[in-house]
N, C-alpha and C positions, 0 to 999 in steps of 0.2 A: 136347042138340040136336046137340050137334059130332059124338057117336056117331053118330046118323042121318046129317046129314049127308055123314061124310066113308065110311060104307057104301054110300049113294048114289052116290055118286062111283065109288067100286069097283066098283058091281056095271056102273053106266052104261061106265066105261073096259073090262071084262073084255069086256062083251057085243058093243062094238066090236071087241075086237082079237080074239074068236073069230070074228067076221064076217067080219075080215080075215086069217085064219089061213090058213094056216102064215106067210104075207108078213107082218111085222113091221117094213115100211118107216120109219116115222116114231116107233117104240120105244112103243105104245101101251102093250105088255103091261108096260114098264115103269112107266109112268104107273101101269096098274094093280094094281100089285108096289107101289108105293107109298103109295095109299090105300087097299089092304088093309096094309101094316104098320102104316098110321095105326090103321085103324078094326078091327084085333087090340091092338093099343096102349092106344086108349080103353075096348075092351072090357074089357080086363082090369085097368085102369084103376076103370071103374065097378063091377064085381063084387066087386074088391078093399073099394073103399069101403061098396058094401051090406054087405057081410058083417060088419064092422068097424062102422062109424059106423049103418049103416038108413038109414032116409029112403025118398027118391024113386030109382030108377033111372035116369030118364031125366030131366035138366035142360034145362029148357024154359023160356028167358026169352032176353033180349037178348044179353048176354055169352056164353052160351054158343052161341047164334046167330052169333055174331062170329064167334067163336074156330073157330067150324065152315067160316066163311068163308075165312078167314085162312089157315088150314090148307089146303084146298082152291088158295088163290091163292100160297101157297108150293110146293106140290106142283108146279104148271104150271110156276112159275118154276125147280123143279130140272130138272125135264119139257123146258122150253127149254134150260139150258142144256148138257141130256146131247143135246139135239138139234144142238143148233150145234158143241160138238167133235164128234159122228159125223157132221155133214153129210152126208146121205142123199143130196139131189139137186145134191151139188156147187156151188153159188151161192155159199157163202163162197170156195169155194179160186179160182173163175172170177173173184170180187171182188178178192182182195186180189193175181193176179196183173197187175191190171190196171195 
């Protein structure tokens, strides 16, 4: 499920920042430079394992629901904090001259 999920992610962030293309004010394309190395990561991940061990491809239960999540909510958080050293619209530097 983390597979799905964190391609979701990807394809949802890509399809904003070609919307907002060539302007890459807010570093989206980064976001999505992100959950695509996640979701190249778990894919080769999981192909590695079918090939090797079999089974299922796709894990589909709770934990890997998590884990999909998790991922996702660690991505934003490096997302913000490549947002706040480039301050795009200037409101940190306006704050801390204050």
């Amino acid at each position: 499920m983390f597979l799905i999920l964190t391609a979701l992610a990807a394809i949802i962030c890509t399809v904003i920042w070609y919307a907002n293309a060539p302007e890459d004010k807010y570093k989206v394309g980064l976001l999505s430079l992100i959950y695509w190395g996640a979701t190249l990561m778990w894919l080769i991940d999981h192909v590695m394992a079918y090939l090797t061990e079999g089974g299922e491809f796709f894990e589909i239960n709770l934990d890997a629901t998590m884990l999909g999540i998790l991922v996702i909510i660690l991505g934003l958080i490096a997302w913000e904090i490549a947002l706040l050293v480039s301050d795009p619209k200037g409101a940190l530097k306006a704050t801390l001259k204050r």
